[in-house]
Chimera marker file (.cmm) of the C-alpha trace (Angstrom):
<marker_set name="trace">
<marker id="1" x="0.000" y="0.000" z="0.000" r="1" g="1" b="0" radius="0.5"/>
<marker id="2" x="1.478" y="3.253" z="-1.278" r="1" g="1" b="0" radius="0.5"/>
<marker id="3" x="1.380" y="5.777" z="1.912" r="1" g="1" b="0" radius="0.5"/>
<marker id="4" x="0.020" y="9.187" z="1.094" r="1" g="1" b="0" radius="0.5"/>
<marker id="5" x="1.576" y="12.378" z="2.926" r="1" g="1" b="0" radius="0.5"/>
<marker id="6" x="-0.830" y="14.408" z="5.126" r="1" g="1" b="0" radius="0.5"/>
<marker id="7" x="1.400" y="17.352" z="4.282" r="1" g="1" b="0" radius="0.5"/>
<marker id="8" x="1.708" y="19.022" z="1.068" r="1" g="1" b="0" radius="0.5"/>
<marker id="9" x="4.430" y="20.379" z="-0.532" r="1" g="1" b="0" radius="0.5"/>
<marker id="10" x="2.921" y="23.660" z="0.064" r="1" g="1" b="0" radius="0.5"/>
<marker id="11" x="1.866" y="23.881" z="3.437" r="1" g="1" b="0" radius="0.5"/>
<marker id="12" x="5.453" y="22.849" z="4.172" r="1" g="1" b="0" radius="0.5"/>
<marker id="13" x="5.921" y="25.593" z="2.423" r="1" g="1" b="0" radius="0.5"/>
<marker id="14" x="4.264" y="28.407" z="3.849" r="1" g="1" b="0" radius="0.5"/>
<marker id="15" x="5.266" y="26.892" z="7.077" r="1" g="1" b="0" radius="0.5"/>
<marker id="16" x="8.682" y="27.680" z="5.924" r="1" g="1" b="0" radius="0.5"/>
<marker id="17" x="7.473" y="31.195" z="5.072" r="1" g="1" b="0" radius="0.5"/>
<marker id="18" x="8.787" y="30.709" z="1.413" r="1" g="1" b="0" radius="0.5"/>
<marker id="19" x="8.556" y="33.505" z="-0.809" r="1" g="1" b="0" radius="0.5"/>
<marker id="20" x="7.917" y="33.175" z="-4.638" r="1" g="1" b="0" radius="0.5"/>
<marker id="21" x="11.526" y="34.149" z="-5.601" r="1" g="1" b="0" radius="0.5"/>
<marker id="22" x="12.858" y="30.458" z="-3.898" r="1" g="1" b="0" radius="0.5"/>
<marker id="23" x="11.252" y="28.717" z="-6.205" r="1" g="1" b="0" radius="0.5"/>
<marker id="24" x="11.393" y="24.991" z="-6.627" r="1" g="1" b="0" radius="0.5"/>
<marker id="25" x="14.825" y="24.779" z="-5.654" r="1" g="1" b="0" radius="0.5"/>
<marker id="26" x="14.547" y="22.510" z="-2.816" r="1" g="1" b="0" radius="0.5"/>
<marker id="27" x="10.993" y="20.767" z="-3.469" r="1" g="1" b="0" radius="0.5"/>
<marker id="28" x="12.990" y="17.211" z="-3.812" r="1" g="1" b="0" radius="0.5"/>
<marker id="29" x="14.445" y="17.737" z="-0.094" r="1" g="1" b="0" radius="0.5"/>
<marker id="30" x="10.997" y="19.568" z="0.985" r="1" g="1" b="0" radius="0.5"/>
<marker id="31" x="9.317" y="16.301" z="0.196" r="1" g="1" b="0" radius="0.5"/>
<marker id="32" x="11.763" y="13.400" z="1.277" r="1" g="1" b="0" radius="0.5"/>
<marker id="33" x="11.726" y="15.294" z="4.492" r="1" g="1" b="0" radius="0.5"/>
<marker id="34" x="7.520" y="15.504" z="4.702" r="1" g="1" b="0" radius="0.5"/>
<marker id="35" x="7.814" y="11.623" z="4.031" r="1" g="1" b="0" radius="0.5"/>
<marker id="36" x="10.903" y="10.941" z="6.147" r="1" g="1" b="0" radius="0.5"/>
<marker id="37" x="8.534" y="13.504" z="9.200" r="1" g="1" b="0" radius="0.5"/>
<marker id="38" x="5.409" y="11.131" z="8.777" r="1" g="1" b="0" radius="0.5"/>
<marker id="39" x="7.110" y="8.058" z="8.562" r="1" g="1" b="0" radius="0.5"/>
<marker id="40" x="8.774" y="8.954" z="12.074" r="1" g="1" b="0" radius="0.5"/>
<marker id="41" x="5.847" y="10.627" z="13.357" r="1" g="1" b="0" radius="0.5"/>
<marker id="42" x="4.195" y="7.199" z="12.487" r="1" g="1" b="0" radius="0.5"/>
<marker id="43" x="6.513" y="5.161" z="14.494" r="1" g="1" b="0" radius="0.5"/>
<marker id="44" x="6.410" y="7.033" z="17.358" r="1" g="1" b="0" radius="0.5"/>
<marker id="45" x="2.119" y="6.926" z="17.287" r="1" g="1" b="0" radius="0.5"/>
<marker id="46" x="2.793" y="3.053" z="16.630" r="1" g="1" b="0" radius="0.5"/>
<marker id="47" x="0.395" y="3.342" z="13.610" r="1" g="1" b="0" radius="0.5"/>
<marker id="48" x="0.116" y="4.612" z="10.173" r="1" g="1" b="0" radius="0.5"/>
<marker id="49" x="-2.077" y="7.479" z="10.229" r="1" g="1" b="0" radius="0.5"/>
<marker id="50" x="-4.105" y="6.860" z="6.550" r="1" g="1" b="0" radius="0.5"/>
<marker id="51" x="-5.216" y="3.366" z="8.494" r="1" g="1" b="0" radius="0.5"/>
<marker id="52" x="-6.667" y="5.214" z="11.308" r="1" g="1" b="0" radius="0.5"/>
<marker id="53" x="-8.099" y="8.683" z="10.333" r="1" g="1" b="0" radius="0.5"/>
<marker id="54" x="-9.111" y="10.117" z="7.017" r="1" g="1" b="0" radius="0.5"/>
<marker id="55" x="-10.839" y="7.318" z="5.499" r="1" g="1" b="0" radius="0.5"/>
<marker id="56" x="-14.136" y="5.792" z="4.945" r="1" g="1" b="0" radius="0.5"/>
<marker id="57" x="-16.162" y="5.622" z="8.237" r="1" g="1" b="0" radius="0.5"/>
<marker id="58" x="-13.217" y="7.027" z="10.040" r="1" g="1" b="0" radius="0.5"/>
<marker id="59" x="-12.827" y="10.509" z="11.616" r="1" g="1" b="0" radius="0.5"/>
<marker id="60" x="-10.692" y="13.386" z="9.440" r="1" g="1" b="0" radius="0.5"/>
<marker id="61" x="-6.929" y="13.345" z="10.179" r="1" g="1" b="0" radius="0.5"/>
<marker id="62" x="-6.636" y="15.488" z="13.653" r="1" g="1" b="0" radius="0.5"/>
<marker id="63" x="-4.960" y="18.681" z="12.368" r="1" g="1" b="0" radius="0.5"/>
<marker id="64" x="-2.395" y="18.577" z="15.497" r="1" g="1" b="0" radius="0.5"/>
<marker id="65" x="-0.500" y="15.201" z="13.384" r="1" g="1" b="0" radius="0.5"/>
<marker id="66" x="-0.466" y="17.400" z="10.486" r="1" g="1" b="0" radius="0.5"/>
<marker id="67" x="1.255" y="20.300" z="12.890" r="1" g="1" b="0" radius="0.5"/>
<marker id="68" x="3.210" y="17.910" z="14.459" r="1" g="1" b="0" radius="0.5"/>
<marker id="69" x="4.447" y="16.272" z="10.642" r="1" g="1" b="0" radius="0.5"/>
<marker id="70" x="4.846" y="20.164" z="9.375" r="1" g="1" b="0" radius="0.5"/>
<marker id="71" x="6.877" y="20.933" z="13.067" r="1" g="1" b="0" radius="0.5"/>
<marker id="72" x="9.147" y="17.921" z="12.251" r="1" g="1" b="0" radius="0.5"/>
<marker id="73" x="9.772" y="18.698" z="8.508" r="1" g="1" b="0" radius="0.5"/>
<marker id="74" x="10.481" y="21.840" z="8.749" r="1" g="1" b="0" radius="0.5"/>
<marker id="75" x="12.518" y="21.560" z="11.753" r="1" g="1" b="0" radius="0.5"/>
<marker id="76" x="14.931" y="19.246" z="9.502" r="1" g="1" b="0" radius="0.5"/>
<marker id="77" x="15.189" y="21.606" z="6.908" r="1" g="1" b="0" radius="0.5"/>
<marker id="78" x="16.177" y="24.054" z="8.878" r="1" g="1" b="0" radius="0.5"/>
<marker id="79" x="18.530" y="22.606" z="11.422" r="1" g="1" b="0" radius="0.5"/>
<marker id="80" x="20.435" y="19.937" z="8.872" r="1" g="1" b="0" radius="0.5"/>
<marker id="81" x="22.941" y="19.319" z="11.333" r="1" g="1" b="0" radius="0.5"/>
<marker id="82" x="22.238" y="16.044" z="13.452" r="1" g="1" b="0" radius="0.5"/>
<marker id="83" x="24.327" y="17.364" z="16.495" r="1" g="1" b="0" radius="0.5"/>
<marker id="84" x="25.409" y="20.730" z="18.239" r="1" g="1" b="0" radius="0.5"/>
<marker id="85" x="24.452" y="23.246" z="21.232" r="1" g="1" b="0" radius="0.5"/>
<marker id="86" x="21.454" y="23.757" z="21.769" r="1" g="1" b="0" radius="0.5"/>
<marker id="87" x="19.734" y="20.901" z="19.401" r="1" g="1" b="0" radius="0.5"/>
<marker id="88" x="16.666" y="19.145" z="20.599" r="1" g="1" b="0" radius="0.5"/>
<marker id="89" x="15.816" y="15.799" z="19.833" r="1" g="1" b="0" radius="0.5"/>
<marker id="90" x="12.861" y="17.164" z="17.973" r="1" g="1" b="0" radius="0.5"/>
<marker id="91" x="10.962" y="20.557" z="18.247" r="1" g="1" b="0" radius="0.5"/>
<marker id="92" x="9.023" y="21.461" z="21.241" r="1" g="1" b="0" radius="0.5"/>
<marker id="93" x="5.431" y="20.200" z="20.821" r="1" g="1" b="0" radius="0.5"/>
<marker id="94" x="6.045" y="17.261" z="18.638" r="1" g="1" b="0" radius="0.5"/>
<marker id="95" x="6.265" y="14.538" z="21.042" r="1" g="1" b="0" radius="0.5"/>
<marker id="96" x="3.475" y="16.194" z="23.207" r="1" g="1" b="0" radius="0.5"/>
<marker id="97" x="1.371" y="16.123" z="20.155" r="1" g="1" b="0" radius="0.5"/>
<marker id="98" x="2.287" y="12.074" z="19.652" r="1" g="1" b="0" radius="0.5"/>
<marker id="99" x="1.255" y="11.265" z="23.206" r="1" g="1" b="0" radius="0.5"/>
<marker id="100" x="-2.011" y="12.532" z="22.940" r="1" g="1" b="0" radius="0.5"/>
<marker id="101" x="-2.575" y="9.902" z="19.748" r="1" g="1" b="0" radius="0.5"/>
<marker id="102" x="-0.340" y="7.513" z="20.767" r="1" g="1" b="0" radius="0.5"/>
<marker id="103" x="-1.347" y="4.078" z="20.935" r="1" g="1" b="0" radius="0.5"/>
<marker id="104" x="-0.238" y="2.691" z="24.412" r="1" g="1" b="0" radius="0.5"/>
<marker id="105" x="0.424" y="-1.553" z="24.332" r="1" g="1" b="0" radius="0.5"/>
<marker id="106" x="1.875" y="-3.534" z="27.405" r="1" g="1" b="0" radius="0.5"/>
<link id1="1" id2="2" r="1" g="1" b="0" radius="0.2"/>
<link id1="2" id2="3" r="1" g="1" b="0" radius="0.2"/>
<link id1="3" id2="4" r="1" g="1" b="0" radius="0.2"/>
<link id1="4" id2="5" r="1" g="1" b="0" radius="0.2"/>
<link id1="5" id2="6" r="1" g="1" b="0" radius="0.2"/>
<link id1="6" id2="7" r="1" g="1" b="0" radius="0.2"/>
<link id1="7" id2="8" r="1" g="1" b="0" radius="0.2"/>
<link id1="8" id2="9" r="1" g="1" b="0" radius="0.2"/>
<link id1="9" id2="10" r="1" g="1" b="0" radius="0.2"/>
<link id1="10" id2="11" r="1" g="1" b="0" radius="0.2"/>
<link id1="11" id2="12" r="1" g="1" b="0" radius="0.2"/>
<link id1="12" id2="13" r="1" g="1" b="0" radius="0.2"/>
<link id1="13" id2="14" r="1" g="1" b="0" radius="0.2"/>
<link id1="14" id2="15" r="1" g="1" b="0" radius="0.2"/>
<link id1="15" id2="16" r="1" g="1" b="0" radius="0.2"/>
<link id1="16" id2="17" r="1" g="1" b="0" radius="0.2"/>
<link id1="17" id2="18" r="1" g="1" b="0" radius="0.2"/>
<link id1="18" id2="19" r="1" g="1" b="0" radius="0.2"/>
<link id1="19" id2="20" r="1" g="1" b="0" radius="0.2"/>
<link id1="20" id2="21" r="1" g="1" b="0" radius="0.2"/>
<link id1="21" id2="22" r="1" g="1" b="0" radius="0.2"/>
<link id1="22" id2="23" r="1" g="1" b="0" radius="0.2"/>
<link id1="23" id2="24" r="1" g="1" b="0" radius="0.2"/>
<link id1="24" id2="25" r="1" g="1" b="0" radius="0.2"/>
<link id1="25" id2="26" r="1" g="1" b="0" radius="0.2"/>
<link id1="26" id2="27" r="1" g="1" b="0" radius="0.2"/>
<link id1="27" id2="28" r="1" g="1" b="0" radius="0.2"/>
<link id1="28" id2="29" r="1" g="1" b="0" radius="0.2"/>
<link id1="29" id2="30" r="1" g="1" b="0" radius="0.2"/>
<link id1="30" id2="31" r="1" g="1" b="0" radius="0.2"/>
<link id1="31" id2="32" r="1" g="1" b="0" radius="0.2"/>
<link id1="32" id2="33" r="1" g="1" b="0" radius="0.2"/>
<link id1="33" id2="34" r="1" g="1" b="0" radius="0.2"/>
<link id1="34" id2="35" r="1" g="1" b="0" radius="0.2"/>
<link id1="35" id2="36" r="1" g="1" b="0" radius="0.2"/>
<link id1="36" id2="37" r="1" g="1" b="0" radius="0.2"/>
<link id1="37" id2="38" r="1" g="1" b="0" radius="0.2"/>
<link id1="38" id2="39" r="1" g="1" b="0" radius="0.2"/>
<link id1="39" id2="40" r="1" g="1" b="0" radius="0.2"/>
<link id1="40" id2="41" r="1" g="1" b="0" radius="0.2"/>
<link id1="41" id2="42" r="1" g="1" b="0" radius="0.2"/>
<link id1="42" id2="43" r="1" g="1" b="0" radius="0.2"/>
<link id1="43" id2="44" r="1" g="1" b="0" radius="0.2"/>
<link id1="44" id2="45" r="1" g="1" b="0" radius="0.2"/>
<link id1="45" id2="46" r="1" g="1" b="0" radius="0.2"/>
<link id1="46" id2="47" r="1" g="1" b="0" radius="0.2"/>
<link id1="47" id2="48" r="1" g="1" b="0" radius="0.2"/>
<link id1="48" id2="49" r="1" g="1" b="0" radius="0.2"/>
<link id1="49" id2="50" r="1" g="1" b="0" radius="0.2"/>
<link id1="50" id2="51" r="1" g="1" b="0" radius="0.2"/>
<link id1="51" id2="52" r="1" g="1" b="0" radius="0.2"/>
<link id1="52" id2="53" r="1" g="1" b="0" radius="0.2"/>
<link id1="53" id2="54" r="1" g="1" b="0" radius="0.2"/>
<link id1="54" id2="55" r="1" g="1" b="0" radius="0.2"/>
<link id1="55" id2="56" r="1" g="1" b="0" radius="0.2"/>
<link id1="56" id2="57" r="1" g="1" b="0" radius="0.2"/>
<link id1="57" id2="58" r="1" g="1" b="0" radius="0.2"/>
<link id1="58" id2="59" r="1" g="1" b="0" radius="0.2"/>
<link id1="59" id2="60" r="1" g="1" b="0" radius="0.2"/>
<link id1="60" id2="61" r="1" g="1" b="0" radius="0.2"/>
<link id1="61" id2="62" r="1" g="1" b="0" radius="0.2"/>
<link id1="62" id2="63" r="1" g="1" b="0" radius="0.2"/>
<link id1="63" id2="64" r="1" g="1" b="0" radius="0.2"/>
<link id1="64" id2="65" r="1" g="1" b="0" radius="0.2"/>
<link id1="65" id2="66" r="1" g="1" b="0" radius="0.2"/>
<link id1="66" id2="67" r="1" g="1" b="0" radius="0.2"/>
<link id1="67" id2="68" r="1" g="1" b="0" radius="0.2"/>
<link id1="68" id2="69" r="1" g="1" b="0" radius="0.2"/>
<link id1="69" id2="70" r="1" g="1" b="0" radius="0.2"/>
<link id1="70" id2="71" r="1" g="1" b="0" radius="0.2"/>
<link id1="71" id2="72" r="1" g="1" b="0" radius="0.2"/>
<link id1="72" id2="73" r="1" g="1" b="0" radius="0.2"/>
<link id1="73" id2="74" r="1" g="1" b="0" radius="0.2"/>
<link id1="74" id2="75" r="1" g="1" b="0" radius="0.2"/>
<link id1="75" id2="76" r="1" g="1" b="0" radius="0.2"/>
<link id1="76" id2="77" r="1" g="1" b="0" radius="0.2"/>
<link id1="77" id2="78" r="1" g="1" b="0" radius="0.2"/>
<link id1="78" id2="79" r="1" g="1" b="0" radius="0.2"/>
<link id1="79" id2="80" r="1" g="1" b="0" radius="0.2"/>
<link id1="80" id2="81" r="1" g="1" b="0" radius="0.2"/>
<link id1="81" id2="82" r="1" g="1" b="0" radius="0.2"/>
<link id1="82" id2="83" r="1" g="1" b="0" radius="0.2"/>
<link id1="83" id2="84" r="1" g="1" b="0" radius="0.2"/>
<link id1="84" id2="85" r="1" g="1" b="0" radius="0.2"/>
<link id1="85" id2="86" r="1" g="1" b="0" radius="0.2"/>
<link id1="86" id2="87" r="1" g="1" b="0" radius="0.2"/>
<link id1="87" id2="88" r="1" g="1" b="0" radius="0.2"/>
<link id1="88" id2="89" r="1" g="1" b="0" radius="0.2"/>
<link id1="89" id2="90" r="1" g="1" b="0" radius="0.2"/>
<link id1="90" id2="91" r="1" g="1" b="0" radius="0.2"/>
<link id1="91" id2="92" r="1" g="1" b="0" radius="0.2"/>
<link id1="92" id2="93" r="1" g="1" b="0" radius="0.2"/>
<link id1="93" id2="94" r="1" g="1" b="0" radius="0.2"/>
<link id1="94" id2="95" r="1" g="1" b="0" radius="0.2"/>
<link id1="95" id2="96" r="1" g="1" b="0" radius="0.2"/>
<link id1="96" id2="97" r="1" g="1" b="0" radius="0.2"/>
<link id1="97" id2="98" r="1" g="1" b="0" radius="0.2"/>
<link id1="98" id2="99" r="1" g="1" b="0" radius="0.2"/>
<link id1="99" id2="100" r="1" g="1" b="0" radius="0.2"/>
<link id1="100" id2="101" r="1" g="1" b="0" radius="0.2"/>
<link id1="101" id2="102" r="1" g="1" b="0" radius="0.2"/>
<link id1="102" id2="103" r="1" g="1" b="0" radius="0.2"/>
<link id1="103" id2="104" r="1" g="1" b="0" radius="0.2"/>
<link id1="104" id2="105" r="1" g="1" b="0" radius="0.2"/>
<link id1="105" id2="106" r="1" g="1" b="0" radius="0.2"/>
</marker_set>
């Protein structure tokens, strides 16, 4: 089953605050990093999110994953370096979103 973003291209986008003069420049990295934002986002809920909301008989996709997805993306496009002072793990809010979806197993 091919996975479908919950983030465009262009809400990463105006996330980012892009103006028209960038261009599509980076739209190859913009989108590895929406997929490579869900994907972790994903294994941190312990679900894929198309399975669970958004579908047929299902409620809409809470807005707060997409947030949390956008948060995450962006945050890798803007800090590309993996180490250094005052990095985070990931953004404030992300994992606080998460936990409020997250599916809990023992």
């Amino acid at each position: 089953m091919i996975q479908v973003a919950i983030l465009t291209l262009d809400q990463l986008k105006e996330h980012l605050a892009f103006t028209d003069d960038i261009g599509t420049a980076d739209d190859a990295l913009l989108t590895r990093l929406i997929a490579a934002a869900q994907n972790h986002i994903e294994r941190l809920l312990g679900f894929v999110i198309e399975d669970t909301y958004g579908g047929v008989d299902q409620d809409p996709i809470p807005p707060s994953l997409v947030e949390a997805v956008s948060q995450l993306a962006a945050w890798w496009y803007e800090i590309r370096e993996a180490a250094g002072e005052g990095h985070r793990e990931v953004p404030y809010g992300v994992r606080e979103i998460v936990t409020e979806y997250r599916e809990f197993t023992f």
